[in-house]
N, C-alpha and C positions, 0 to 999 in steps of 0.2 A: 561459754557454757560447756564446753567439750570437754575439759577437765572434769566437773562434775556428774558424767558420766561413767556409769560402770562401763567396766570393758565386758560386756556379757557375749562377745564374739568366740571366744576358744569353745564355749559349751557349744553356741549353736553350730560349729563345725561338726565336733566328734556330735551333738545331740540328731543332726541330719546323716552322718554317717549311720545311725542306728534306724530314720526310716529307711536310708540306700539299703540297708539290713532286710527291713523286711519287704521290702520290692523286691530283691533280690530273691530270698528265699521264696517269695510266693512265683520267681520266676522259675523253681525249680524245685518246687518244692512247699510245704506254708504249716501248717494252722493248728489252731486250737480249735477249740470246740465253745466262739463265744464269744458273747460281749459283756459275761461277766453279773454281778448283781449290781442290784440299783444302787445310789449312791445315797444316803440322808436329806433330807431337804435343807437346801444352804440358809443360813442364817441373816445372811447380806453381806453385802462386803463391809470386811473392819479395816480396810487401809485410805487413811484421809487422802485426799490430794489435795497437792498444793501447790502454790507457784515455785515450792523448794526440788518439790522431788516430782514435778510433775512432768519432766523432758525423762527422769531414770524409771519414772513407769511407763513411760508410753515407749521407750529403749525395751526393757525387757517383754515388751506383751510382744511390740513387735519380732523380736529377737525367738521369742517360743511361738509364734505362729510357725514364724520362717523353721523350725524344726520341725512341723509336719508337710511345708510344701513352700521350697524359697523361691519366692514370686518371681527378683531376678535373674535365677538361676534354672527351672526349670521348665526348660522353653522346646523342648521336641515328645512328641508323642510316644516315644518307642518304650514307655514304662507299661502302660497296659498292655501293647501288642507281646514284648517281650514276656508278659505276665503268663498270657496265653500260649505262647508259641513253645516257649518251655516246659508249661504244664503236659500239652500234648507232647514233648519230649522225653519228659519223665513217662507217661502211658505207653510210647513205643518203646521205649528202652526194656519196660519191665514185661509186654507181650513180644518181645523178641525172646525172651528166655526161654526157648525151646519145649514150652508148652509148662511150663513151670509154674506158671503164672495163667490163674481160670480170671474166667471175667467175676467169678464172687470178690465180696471184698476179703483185701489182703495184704499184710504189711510184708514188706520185707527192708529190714533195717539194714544198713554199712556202713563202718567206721571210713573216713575218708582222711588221709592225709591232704593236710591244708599245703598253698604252693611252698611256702617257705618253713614253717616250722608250725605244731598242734595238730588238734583234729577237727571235724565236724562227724558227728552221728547222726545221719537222718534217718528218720522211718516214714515210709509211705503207706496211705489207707486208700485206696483208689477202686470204686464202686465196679467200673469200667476202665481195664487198659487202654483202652481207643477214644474217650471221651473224658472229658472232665464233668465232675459230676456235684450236684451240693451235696455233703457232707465227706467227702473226701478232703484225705488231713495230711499236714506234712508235719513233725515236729525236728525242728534240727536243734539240738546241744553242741555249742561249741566248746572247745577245751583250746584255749590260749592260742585262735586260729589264726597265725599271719599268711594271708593269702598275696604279700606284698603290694598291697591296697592302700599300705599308708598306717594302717592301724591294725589292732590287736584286737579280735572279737572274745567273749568269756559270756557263758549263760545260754537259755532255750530260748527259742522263737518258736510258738507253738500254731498252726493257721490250721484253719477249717473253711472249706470252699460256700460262701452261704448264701450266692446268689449265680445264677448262670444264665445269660437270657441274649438270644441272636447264635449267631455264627461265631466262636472264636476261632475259627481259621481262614475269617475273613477280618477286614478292619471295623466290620460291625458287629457291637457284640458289648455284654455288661458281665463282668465280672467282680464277684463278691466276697472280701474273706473276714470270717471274726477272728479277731490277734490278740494272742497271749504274749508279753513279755516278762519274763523271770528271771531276774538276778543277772541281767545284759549289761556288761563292761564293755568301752569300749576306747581302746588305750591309742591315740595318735601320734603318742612320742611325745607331747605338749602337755598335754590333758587329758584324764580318766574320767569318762562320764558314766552314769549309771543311767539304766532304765526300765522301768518296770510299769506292768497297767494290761491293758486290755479295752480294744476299740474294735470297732469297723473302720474297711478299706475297702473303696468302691470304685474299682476301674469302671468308666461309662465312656462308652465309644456308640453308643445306637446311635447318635448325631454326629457321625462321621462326617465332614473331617473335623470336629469340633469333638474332643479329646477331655473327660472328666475326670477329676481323682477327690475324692470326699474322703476324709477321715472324722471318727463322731465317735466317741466313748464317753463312758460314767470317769474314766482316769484314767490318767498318764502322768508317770513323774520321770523328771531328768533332774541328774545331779553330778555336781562336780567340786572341786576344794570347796567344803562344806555349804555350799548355795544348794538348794532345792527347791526344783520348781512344780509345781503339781497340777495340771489342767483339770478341771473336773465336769463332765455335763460339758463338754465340746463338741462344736459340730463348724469343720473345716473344707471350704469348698472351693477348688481351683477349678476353670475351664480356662481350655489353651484352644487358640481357633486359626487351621490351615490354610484359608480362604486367602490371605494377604502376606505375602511376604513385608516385616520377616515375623508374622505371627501376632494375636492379638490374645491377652490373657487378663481374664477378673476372675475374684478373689470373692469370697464371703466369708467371713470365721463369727462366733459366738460361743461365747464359755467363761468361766470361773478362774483367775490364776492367783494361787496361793505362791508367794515367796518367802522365803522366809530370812532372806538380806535385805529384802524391804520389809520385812514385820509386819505383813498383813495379804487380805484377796483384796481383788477385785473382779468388778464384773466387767463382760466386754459383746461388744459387737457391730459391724458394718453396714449402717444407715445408708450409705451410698460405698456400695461395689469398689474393690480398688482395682484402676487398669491400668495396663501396661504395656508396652511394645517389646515383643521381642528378649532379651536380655538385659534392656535399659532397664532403670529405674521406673517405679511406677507414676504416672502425668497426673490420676486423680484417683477419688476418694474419699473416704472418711474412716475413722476410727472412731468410735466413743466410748471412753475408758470411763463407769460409775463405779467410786468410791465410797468411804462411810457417809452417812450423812448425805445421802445426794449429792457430794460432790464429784465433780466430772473435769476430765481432760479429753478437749475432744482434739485428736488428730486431722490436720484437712491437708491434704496433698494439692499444696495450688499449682505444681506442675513440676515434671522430672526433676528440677533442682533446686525446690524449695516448699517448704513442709512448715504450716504456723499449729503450733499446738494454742488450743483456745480453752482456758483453766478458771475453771467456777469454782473455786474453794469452798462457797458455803452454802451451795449451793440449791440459789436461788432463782438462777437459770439465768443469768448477767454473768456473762464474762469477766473476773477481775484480770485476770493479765496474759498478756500474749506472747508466746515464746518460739523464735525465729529458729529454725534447724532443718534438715535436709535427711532422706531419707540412709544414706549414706552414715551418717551418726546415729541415726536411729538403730541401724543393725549392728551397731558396736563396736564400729570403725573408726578408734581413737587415733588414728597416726594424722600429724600433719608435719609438715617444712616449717622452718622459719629461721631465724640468723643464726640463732642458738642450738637450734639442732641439726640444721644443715653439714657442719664440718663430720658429727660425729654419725649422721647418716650416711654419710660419703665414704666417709671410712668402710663402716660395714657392709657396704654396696659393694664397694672397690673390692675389698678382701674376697668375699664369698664367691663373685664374677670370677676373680683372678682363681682362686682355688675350685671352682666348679670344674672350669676350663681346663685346670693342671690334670685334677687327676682323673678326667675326659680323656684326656691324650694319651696316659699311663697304660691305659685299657690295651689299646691297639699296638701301642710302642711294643710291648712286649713278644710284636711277631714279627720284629726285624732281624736282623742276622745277627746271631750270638744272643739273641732275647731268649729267658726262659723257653716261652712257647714256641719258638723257631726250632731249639734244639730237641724238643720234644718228638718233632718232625722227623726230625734227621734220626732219631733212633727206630724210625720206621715200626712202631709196635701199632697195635691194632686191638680193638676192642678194650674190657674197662683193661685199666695200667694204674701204677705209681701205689704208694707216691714213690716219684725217682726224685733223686734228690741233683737240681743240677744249679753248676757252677753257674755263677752270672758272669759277666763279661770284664769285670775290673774285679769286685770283691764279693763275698757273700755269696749266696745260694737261695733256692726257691725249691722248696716241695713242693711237686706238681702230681695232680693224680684226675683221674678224667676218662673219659671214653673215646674213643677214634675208630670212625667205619670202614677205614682206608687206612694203608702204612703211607702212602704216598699223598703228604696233601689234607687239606680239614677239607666235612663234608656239612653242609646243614643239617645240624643237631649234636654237633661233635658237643663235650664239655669238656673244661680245663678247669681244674680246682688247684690253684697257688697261694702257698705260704712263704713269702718273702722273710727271709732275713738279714737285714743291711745289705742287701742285694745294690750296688752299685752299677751304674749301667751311664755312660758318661758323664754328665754332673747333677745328675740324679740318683738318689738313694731312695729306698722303698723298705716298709716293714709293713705286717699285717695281709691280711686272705684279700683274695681275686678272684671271684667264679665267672667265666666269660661261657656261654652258652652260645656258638656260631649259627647267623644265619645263613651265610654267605661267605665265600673262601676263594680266592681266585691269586696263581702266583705268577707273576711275570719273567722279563726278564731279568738276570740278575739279581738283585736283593727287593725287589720291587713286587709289590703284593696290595690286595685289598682284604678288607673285612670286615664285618657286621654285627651283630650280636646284640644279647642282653647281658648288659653286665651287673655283679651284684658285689660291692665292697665292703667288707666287715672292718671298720679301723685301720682302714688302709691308709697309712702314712707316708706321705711323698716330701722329700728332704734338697732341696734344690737350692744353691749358694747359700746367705742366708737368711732363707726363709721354708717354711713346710707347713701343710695341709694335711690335715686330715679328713677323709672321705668315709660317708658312712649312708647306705643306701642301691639305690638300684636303680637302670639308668640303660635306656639304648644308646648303640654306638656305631659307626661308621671310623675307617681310620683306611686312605687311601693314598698310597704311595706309589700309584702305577705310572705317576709323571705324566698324566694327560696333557696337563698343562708344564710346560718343562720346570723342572727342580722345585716344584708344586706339590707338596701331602696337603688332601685335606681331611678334617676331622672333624665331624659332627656327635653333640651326643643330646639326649633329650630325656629328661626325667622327672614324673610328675610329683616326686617328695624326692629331698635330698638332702642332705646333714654335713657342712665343712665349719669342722674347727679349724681354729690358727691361734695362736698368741693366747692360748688359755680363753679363746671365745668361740660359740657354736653358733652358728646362723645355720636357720631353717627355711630350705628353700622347697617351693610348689610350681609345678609348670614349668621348671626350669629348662633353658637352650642354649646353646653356644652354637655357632659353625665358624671354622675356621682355616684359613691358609694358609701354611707354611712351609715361607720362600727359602727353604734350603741349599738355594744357589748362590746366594750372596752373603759377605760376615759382612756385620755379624750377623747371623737368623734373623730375620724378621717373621713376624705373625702378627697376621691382618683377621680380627675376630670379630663377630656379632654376636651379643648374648642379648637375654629374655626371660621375666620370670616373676617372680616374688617372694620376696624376703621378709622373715622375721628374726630376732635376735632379741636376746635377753639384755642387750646397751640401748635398744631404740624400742619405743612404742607402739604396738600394731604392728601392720604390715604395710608392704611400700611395693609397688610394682616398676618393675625397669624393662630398660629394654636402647639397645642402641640405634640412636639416630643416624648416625653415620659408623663404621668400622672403625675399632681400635685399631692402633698401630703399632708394635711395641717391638725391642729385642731383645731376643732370650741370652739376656745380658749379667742374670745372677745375681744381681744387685737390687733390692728390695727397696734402693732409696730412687729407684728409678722407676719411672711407667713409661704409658703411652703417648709418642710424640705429637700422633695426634687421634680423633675421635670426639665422639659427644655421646654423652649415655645419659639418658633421660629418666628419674626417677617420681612416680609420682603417689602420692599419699593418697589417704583414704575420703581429706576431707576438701580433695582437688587441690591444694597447693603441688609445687612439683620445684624439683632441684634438676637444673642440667649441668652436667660433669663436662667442662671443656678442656680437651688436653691443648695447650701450649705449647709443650713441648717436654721432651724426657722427664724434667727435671719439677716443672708446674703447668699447673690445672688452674680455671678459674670457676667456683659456681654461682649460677645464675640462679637467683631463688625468687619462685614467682610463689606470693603467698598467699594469694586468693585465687586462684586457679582461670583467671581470667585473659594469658596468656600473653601478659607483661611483667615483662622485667620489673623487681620491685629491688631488690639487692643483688650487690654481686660482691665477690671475697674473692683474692687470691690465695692461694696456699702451694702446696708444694706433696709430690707423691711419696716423699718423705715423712711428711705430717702423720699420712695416711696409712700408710706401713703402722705395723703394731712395734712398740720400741722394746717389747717383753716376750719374744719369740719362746716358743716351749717345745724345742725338738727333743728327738729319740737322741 
């Protein structure tokens, strides 16, 4: 049945990115003025169900609940606290203005630049600087705001404060905003969702430590490559409860959803509460999805890893057929293993890890002796500079330009802006931008140094024997050559979106990690890694999560038809099958593919890390 599943997951990505929108704004900011006019009285639902498309509506109802509150994903409280804690941040900030600011109401508007590139304009309406008040309003317009979150904000979030009841400066406390959304893009790199509507959002904390979040409007639409989805008459209800580690959470929703890739509404709501532990999956519940004609699919959660949809076609109130799936598929989570897609998931796995890793390394490389940024040192300038234009160590050059607090030495906060051109630096070459932003700078003796940072790679190209990566994103780092351990660098980096082409392919990774050590006391080099993360790619379907079992092995040997001698990298799908990556040795791997997630070997294939290499490299 998972074939005939939409994939309706990319929407609910960026369509949850747009409530993080408005949490976020109401955490600093909010509102409109409203919940808007009533809606027409609905006519009934016009979309039949049936045992055809009865598993791809009960995919998408659930799929657009989880875009107002995603059941296994929001599991801590600090969404209303931060609501509050903010709000009275914005109040002290604007009665700090040296009396500028009367306790009348009063806007005062400012364009903001966004962290990485656009703006945000917000205006504040605030009754009382010192208090949050009902009818105090925040509207923020963004213009093409990348705040390096992942995604691209475009459009106004309009909020009006329209409930306030308790203490918000303690964890008891209810607060209320009515939300405007208008002409809200919001661009992941993947997929451009839209969003527009007007609802209520009701942080409810008075049953502390039990944590509430309602959202309930006349409409809301999301949309994305020509699907639109439209809630209408919604009323959405999460409580999260602190009382038990690690957290108990139920659900309530009821409403109207129009699609218009399934060609019809239907109506919806939860006869029995759905619960949940924690970040698992949810163990029970109900859904009941009424279609035309009194036909119905009703959802029943018979426990974290197993979901029977029960489908009355004609609806007479008899079940005609029952349909076996998991909540996991229900949220759009098309990926699985199997003999057939096993080799070409491996690939892509291997590639992205391998090139995460490379151009992790490149970051910090660049502060060794005769590295751009080393030389940068040695010219002892101070404050902003560049761009100078300096020799690399073999061939080529790097325009570096950046700020320095100190002539002697990086300070936390320094920046280094480098433009690599065929910068050759042992048997590595490099083309495309570098902005490393230092947290931490410490130099030892000899050529021996630590460092820290945020790094940020626009097309950064790294060209190494034959093969090259390119890097595109943003990414913390660590790169430590002080020989704790003798002839020991190690190098960490961590980054929760990140973009590596190779071979004319781009996989898109989330959550992404490496740590590693490299024994540059012995030939040849060895590097001993641990990576983590999730991948998608435009050759594999869905997304796949990895993560190593034991440490790669490998040596930086240049040769692309070689890997690691040894290692195990565990990769597993969405629908619990999972592939483990066994290195053999240099030369072959063997994968282990368990295909119902049960945690038996079901196949295994040898291959070779030659396979696995792209045979159509695309360097500079």
């Amino acid at each position: 049945m998972i074939n005939k599943v939409k994939n309706w997951r990319g929407l609910a990505i960026a369509a949850l990115f747009t409530v993080g929108l408005v949490t976020t704004i109401a955490s600093g900011g909010g509102g409109s003025g409203g919940g808007g006019g009533n809606q027409p009285p609905s006519a009934g639902p016009t979309l039949p169900v049936t045992a055809a498309n009865g598993l791809e509506i009960s995919s998408a109802l659930v799929v657009t609940i989880g875009m107002t509150f995603d059941i296994g994903d929001i599991t801590g409280g600090g969404i209303p606290i931060q609501a509050a804690d903010m709000l009275i941040d914005i109040a002290s900030t604007k009665s700090d203005e040296a009396g500028r600011i009367s306790l009348a109401a009063t806007e005062a508007p400012g364009i903001n630049q966004c962290a990485n590139s656009g703006t945000v304009d917000i205006t504040y309406t605030l009754a009382n600087p010192n208090s949050v008040t009902v009818g105090d309003r925040i509207i923020a317009v963004f213009d093409n705001c990348d705040d390096n979150e992942g995604y691209v904000i475009d459009g106004t979030v309009d909020l009006t404060v329209s409930a306030v009841e308790g203490d918000i400066l303690t964890d008891v406390f209810l607060l209320g905003f009515d939300v405007v959304m208008a002409g809200v893009s919001i661009d992941d790199g993947t997929d451009v969702v839209t969003s527009d509507g007007f609802f209520t959002m009701t942080f409810d904390n008075l049953e502390f430590p039990v944590l509430g979040l309602n959202l309930a409007g006349d409409e809301l639409v999301f949309g994305t490559g020509g699907e639109t989805l439209t809630l209408t008459n919604f009323d959405h209800d999460l409580r999260i409860g602190f009382g038990v580690y690690p957290g108990t959470l139920t659900a309530q929703a009821s409403g109207t959803l129009d699609s218009t890739s399934l060609g019809g509404s239907v109506d919806y709501a939860t006869p029995v509460e759905i619960a949940a532990m924690g970040d698992l999956d949810p163990y029970g519940g109900e859904i009941l999805i009424t279609g035309a004609n009194d036909s119905t699919v009703r959802i029943v959660i018979v426990d974290s890893s197993h979901v029977t949809l029960e489908v009355d076609s004609n609806g007479d109130g008899t079940v005609d057929d029952y349909i076996d799936t998991n909540w996991s598929e229900l949220n759009g989570h098309t990926s699985t293993i199997n003999v057939s897609t096993a080799p070409v998931i491996a690939r892509e796995v291997y590639n992205a890890v391998t090139g995460f890793g490379s151009v992790t390394t490149t970051a910090g490389a660049q502060f060794t002796t005769a590295g751009p940024f080393d030389q940068v040192d040695q010219l002892d300038v101070t404050g902003d500079f560049g761009p100078l234009d300096i020799a690399c160590a073999i061939s080529g050059n790097a325009l570096v330009s950046g700020s320095k607090v100190v002539a002697d030495g990086y300070s936390a906060g320094d920046t280094l802006a480098a433009n690599f051109a065929a910068c050759a630096r042992g048997g590595e070459v490099l083309n495309g931008d570098l902005d490393f932003t230092l947290a931490s700078f410490g130099r030892g003796a000899g050529s021996t140094f630590f460092v820290s940072g945020s790094v940020t790679e626009t097309e950064l190209i790294r060209t190494m024997g034959g093969s090259c990566f390119t890097g595109s994103g943003s990414f913390e780092t660590s790169y430590d050559s002080m020989f704790t351990s003798a002839g020991i660098i190690y190098v960490e980096g961590f980054a929760d979106t990140f973009d590596v082409a190779a071979g004319g392919r781009s996989q898109h990774l989330t959550g992404a990690g490496n740590s590693a050590e490299i024994q540059v006391a012995q030939q040849p080099v060895t590097v001993v890694r641990s990576s983590w993360g999730t991948i998608s790619s435009d050759d594999i379907a869905g997304s796949y999560n990895y993560e190593s079992l034991t440490p790669a092995y490998f040596h930086l040997d240049d040769d692309p038809a070689t890997g690691p001698f040894a290692g195990e990298l565990l990769v597993t799908a969405a629908d619990g099958s999972s592939l483990r990556m066994v290195a053999l040795d240099e030369l072959t791997l063997r994968l282990d593919i368990d295909l119902d997630g049960d945690s038996t070997i079901d196949e295994m294939l040898l291959t070779s890390w030659a396979t696995l290499a792209y045979d159509d490299w695309v360097c500079p």
